[in-house]
N, C-alpha and C positions, 0 to 999 in steps of 0.2 A: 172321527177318523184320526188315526196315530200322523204326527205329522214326521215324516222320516230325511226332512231335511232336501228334500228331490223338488223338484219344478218339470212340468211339460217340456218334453225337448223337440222338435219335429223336423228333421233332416231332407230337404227332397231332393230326387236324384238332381246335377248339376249344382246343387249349392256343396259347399265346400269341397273344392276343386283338390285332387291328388296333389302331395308337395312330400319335397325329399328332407333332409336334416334329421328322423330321424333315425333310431337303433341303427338300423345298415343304410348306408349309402345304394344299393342297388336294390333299396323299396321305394315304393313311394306309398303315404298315407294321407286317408280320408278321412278327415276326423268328424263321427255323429252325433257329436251335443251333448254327450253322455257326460265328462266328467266338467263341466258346467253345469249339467241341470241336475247332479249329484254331488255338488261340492267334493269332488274327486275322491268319494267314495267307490267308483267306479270309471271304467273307460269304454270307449268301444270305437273302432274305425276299419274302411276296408284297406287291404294291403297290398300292392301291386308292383311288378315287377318293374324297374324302370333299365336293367341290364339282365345277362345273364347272370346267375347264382357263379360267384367265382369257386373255385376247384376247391373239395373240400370240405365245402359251405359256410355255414355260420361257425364253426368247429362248437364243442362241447359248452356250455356251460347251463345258466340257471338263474332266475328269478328269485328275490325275493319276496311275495307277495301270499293274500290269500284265496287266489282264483284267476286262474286262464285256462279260455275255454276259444278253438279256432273252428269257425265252417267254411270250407269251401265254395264258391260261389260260379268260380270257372275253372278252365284248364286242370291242374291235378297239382299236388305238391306233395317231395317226398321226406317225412323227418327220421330221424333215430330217436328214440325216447329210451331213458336206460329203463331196463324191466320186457320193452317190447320188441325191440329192432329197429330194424331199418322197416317204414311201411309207408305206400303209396296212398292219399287220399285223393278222393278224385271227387268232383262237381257232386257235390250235393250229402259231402261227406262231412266228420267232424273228429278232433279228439279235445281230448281233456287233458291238460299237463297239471297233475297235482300239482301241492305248492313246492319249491325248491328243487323239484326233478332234474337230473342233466337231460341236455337234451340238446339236439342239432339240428337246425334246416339245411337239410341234403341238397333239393334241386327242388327245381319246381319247371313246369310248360311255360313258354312265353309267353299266354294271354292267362298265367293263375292270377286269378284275384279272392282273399278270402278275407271274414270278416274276424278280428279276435277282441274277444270282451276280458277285460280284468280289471279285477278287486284288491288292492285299491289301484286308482291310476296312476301313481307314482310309483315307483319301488326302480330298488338297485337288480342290475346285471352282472354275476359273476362269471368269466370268461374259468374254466376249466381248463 
């Protein structure tokens, strides 16, 4: 068996509690063991609202990485992705932001919680 540098990671609900600091101040995140038990070849945590989305939203910009991928888990959340629009996903939905895409969190429901995975877990934010 190839060894890929990974370990068993096993998250259960109530352990690692929602905490603010980081990307936006009006998230909060659950981080699931992913980029410890991937030597931060990967990430993964749920995301949740802890205010309203201020006016606006996240405005434009972009990642530099090679993969983020969001599923909805509750409530609905609305992004602009450049190429698609403005589009609402809702509870049990997902997209896929190629690498370096612009792109904006519009709004989202009071009770959105979704989950987002990316490759590597590190990487810079360019505000557009």
């Amino acid at each position: 068996m190839a060894d890929h540098g990974q370990k068993v990671a096993i998250v259960h609900a109530g352990e690692n509690k929602f905490v603010g600091g980081g990307l936006r101040p009006y998230l909060e995140y659950r981080d699931l063991g992913v980029r410890e038990a991937t030597g931060g070849q990967y990430h993964a945590h749920v995301i949740r609202c802890s205010a309203p989305c201020p006016a606006g939203g996240t405005g434009k910009h972009f990642h530099h990485l090679d993969f983020q991928m969001n599923y909805v888990l509750k409530g609905w959340v609305k992004m602009w992705i450049e190429g698609a629009g403005e589009v609402r996903i809702e509870a049990g939905g997902c997209w896929l932001q190629p690498p370096s895409i612009p792109h904006s969190l519009v709004d989202y429901s009071e009770d959105a919680e979704w989950v987002e995975v990316t490759a590597p877990a590190e990487f810079d934010t360019v505000e557009s």
